[in-house]
N, C-alpha and C positions, 0 to 999 in steps of 0.2 A: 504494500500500500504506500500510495505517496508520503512523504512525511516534509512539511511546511520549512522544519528547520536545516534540511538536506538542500530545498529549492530556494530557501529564499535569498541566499548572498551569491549572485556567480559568480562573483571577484574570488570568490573560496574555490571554486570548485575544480581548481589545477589541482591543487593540495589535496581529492577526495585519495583517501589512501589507495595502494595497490593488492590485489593480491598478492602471494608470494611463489615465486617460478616451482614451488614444490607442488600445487594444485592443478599442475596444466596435467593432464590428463597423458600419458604415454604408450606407446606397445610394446611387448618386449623386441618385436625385431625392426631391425635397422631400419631407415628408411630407406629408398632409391636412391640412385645417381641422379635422378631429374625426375619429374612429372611435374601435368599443367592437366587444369580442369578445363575441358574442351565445352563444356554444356551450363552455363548456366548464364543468370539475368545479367546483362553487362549494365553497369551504371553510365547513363546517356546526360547530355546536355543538357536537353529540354526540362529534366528533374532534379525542380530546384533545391528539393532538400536533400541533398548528396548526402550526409550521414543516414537517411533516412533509406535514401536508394540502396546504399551497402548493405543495412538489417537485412533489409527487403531481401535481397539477392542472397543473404546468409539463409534468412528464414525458410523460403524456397527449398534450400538444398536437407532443409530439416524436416520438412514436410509441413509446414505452415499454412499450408492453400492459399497464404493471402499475395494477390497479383498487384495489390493496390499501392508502391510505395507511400501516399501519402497518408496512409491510413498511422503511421509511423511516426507522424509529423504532430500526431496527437498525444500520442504518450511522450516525445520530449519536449512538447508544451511548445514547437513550431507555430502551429497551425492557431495557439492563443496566446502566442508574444507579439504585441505591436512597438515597433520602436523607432527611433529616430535619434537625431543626435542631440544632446542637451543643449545645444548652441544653435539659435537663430542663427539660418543661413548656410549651415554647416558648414563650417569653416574647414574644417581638418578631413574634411569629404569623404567622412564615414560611408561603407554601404553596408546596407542591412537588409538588401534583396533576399538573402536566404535563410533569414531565420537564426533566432538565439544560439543553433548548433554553429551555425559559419562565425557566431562572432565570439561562442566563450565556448570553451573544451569543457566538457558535462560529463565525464562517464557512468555518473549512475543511470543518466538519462541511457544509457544504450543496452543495462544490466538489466533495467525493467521492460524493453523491447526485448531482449532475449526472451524473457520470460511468457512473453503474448504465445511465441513460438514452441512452451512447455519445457524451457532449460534455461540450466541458469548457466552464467555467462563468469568465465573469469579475465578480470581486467589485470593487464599486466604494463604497470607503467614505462616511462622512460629511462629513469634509474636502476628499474627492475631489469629490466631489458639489457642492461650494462653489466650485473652484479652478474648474471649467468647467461651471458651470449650464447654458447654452444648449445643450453639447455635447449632454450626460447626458438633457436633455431630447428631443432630436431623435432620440437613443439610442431611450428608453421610446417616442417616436411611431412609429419606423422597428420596431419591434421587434412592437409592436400593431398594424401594417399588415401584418408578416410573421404574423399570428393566433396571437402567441406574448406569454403574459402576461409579464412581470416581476417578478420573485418580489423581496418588498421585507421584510428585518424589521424590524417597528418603524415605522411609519405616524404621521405627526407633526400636529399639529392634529384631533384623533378628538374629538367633543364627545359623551358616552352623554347617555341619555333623562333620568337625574339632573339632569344640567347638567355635570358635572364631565370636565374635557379633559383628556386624554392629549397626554404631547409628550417621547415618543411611547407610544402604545399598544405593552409590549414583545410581540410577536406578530408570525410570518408572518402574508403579505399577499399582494394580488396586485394589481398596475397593469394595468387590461384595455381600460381607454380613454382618452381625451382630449379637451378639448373648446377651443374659444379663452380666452385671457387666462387660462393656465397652468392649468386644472381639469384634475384627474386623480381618472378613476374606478376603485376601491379594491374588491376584495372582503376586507371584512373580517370576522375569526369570529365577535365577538359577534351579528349579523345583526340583523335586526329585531325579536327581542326585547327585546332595550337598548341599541339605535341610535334618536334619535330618530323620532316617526311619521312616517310618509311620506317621510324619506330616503333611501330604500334602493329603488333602481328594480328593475324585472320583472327583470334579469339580476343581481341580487343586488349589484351595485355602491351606495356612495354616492360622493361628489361633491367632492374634499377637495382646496380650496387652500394650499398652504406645505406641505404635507405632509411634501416632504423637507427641512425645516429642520432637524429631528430625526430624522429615521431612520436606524438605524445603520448598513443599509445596503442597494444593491441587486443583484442579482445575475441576470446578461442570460448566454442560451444564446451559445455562442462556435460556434468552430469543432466541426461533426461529428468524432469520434474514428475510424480507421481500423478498431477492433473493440472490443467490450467484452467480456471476458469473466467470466461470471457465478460459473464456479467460484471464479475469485480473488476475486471481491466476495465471494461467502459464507466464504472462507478469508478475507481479508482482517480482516474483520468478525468473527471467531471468533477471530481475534491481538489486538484489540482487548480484549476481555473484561476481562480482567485490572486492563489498569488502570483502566476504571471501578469496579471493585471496590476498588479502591486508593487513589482520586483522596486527597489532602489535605485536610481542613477549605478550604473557602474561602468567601472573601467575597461573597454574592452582592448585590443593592440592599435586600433585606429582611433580611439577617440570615446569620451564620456557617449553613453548611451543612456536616456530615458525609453519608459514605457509606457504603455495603457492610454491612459488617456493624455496623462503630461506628452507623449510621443503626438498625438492628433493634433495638440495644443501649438507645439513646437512647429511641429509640422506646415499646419495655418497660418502661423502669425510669418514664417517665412517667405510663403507664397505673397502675404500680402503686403511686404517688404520692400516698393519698388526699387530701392538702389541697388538690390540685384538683378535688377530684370531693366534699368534706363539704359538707352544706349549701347544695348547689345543686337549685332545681327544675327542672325537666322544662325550661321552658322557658330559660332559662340554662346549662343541660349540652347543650341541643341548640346553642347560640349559640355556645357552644366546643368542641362536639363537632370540627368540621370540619378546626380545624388542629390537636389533641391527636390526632388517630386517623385521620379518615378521607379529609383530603388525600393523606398519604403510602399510607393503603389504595386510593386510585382508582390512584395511577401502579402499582400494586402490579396491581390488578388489570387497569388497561385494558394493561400491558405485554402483551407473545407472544413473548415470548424464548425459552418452549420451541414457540409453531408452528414458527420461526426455524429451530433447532435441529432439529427434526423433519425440516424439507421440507430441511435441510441434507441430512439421514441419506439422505432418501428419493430426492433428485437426485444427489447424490453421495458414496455410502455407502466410498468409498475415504477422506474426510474422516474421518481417524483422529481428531483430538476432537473431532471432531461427536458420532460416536458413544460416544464416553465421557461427554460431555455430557448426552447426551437424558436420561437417567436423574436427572440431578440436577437440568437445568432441567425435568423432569416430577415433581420433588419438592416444589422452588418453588411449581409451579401447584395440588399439591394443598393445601398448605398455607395458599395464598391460599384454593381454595374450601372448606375447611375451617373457618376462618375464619367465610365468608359464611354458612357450615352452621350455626355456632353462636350466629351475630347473627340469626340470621332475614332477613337484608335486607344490601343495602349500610349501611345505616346502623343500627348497633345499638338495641335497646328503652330510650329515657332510664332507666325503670324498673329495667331488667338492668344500666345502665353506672355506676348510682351505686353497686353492690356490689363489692365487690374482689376477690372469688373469680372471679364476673362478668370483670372487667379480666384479672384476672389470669392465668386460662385462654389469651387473646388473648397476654398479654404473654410464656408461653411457647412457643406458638405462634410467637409474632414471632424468638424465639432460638432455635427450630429453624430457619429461616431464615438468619439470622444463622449459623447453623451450616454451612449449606448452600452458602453462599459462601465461607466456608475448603476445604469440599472442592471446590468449583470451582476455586480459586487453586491447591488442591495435584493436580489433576489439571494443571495444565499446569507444576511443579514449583514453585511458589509458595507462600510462607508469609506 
């Protein structure tokens, strides 16, 4: 079950302790000289919540049934974080397109997705990862011979098509193969649009030595769980709410982060800010369009907190704030496509966004919303 004082600082949540490399689960016989999983969900572009994508593709290979990555997005409180940067304007041009996971390292958050799936999950950090390299290693080989990937976040030596290397790429990942003299093959989200040419072989792997120098961490299927049961996942996750709607300003590698409604607030008052928006041409208002507006409108819109909500109602309509819920995270969603209604597009007309009536429209739009999450708080007795 969720527990409030686990969720509610993410500034903490580097520091959630490790397991210890003695619980990774082994065979007695060796592994192989190489093997790669040729069969399973490759994490794509278009899915924004990449930690979410990798569960996914993990849970799959465990017999999960669930095809939905974003269904993922709910248990680590993606799908009901709203946020934006604490500074009109965003100045230090935060993006927070993908959700609480792309901006703070969570592992418990990915221990309780394990679990959706009937297992629990052991997290092995960075440090841990140092203390018994060889272990940790023979870990990821035995684990890819059992045709179970290894969900890794943060993938350390990534060089993109630019030139410029990650260490690490902050991103779920997956460890699917191996080969001799420590090569581990990697499905990673950017793919082979801007992954070097020809690195990225027919199973969507590339090829990445040192990797876990840097990675924050990895996390291998444990023992099978005796039952799962899905109603408490969905109740579980609906106790949850609250305090993503609550979380505190915090620190993330780009820049202070607000939530909930303060993020709507911020949000607005920037739009309707014109000394960002005098004087700029078409081309220059598109070049900052992305983190003034329509970063925080992608996590806005690729969320489903009210399908969530819905298929809550709809499996288990005895879920008494479920059903006080749906109406308001069905308020949420109009107001997102409302939104899209009046931009014409995901991306508003440069023409239309340098007017302020233009903005401004958006920016009360944005505090209905803002609104909408006070009455979420106070349906479950919250202010």
């Amino acid at each position: 079950m969720s527990s409030n004082r686990e969720i509610l600082s993410i500034a903490q949540y580097s520091s959630y302790e490790s397991d210890s490399v003695e619980k990774l689960l082994t065979d007695t016989e060796s592994p192989s000289i190489s093997n790669k999983i040729k069969e399973y969900k490759i994490i794509e572009n278009r899915q924004n919540f990449f930690i979410c994508s990798a569960i996914c593709s993990v849970g799959l290979k465990l017999g999960s049934g669930i095809y939905d990555y974003k269904f993922y997005a709910n248990i680590t409180g993606d799908n009901f974080t709203y946020m934006y940067s604490e500074k009109i304007g965003n100045p230090d041009n935060i993006q927070v397109d993908s959700g609480v996971t792309n901006s703070f390292f969570a592992p418990q958050f990915v221990k309780k997705a394990f679990n959706v799936f009937g297992y629990n999950c052991i997290y092995i950090s960075n440090s841990e990862i140092k203390k018994n390299f060889p272990a940790v290693m023979k870990a990821i080989k035995t684990s890819v011979d059992k045709d179970i990937p290894v969900l890794a976040w943060g993938m350390g030596n990534v060089t993109m098509k630019e030139g410029n290397c990650y260490n690490p790429l902050p991103e779920g990942c997956l460890i699917g193969g191996y080969d001799e003299n420590g090569v581990l093959y990697v499905n990673l989200y950017p793919g082979p649009e801007r992954l070097p040419e020809n690195s990225v072989d027919e199973f969507g792997y590339s090829a990445i030595t040192n990797g876990l120098d840097t990675t924050y961490g990895l996390f291998f299927a444990g023992e099978k769980l005796s039952s799962s049961n899905m109603r408490h996942i969905y109740q579980d996750v609906i106790n949850s709410i609250p305090t993503f709607l609550t979380l505190p300003p915090n620190e993330s590698d780009e820049g202070r982060i607000v939530f909930g409604k303060a993020a709507f607030e911020t949000w607005a008052k920037t739009l309707e800010t014109d000394s960002y928006f005098e004087n700029k041409t078409d081309e220059e208002l598109r070049d900052i369009c992305w983190s003034l507006h329509c970063s925080p409108y992608c996590l806005v819109c690729t969320g489903s907190a009210y399908d969530f909500i819905k298929n809550a109602v709809e499996q288990y309509p005895d879920l008494a704030m479920a059903v006080q819920l749906l109406s308001l995270y069905k308020k949420i969603h109009d107001y997102k496509e409302e939104i899209w209604a009046f931009q014409g597009n995901f991306y508003p007309p440069m023409n239309k966004f340098k007017i302020h009536d233009f903005r401004a429209h958006i920016a009360e739009i944005l505090r209905k919303m803002g609104g909408v999450c006070e009455e979420i708080l106070l349906a479950f007795g919250k202010k």
